[in-house]
C-alpha positions as CSV (number, residue, x, y, z in Angstrom):
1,X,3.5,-1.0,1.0
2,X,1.3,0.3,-2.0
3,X,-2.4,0.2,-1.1
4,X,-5.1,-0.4,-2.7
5,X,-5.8,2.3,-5.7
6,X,-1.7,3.5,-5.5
7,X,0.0,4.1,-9.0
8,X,3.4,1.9,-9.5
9,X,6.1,4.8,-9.6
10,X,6.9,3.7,-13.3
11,X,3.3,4.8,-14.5
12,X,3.1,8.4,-14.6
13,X,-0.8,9.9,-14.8
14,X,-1.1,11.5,-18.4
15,X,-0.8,15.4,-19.0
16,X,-3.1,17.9,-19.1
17,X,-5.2,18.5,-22.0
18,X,-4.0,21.8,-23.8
19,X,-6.8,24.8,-23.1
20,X,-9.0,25.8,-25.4
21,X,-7.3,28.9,-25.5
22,X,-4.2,28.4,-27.1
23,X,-6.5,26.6,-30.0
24,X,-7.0,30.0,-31.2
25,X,-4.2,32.6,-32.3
26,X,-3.8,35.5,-30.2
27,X,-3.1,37.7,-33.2
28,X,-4.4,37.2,-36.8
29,X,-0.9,37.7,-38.8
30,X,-0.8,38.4,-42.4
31,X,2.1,35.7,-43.3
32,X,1.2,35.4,-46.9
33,X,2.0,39.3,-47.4
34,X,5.7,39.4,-46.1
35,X,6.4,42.3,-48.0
36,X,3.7,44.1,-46.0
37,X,5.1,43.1,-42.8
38,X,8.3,44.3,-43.3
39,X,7.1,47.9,-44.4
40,X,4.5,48.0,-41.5
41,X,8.1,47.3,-39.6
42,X,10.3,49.4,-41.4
43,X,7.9,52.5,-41.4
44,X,7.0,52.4,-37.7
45,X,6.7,55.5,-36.1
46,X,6.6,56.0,-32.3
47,X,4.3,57.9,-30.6
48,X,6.8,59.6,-28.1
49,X,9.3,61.4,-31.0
50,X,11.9,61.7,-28.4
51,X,12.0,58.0,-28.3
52,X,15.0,57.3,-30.8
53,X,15.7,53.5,-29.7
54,X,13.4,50.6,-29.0
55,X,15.3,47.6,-27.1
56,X,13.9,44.4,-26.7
57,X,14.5,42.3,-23.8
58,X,14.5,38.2,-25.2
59,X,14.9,35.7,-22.3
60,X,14.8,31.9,-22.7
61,X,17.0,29.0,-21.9
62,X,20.4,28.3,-22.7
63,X,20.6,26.9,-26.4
64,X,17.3,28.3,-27.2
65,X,17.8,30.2,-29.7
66,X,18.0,33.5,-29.0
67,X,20.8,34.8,-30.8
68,X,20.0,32.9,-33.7
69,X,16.4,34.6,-33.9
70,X,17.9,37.7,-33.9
71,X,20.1,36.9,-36.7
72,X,17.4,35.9,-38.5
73,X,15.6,38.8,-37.9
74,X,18.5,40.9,-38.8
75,X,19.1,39.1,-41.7
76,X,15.8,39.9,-43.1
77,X,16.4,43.7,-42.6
78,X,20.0,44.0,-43.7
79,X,18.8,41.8,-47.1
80,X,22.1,39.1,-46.0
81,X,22.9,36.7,-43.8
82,X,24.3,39.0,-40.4
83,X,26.0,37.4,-37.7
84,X,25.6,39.8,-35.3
85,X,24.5,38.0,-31.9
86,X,27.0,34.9,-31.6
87,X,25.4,32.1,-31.4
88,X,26.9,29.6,-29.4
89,X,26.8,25.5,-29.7
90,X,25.5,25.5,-25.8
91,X,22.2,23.5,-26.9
92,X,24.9,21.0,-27.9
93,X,26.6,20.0,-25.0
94,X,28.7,23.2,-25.2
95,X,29.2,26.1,-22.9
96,X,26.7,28.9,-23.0
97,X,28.5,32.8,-24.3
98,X,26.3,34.4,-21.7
99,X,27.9,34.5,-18.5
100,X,26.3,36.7,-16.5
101,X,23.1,38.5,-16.4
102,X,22.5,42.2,-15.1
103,X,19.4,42.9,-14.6
């Protein structure tokens, strides 16, 4: 079976290296001035005035961490810990709180 120059099936041929293009950060981002951040967020202005709500879409796997990010990032705005999104133990073996997705 196997000729000459074939690979066993238990030896799998080693990645990719990463490109040279993710060596570098897309955007330069001031975290050592936090408090600047956060008034750069909280003072945003739209360009469109009639615009009153921004939303977000934020996709990712089951168990990600989606929910959890934007607890986080509501967290940092309320000045508490929020609980808003439920984040469920799905990453865990559990079952995921998102059962269906409209798009």
């Amino acid at each position: 079976m196997g000729g000459s120059g074939s690979t066993p099936q238990s030896e799998k041929p080693a990645p990719p290296p990463p490109s040279p293009e993710f060596a570098k950060p897309w955007r330069e981002t001031p975290w050592d001035n936090k408090g600047l951040l956060e008034k750069n967020l909280r003072e945003l202005k739209l360009s469109d005035s009639n615009v009153k709500y921004i939303r977000i879409l934020l996709a990712g796997q089951v168990g990600a961490g989606k929910s959890s990010f934007i607890n986080s990032v509501n967290s940092v705005f309320q000045r508490r810990i929020t609980t808003e999104a439920i984040a469920d133990n799905a990453g865990a073996g559990g079952t995921s709180f998102t059962k269906t997705v409209s798009i």
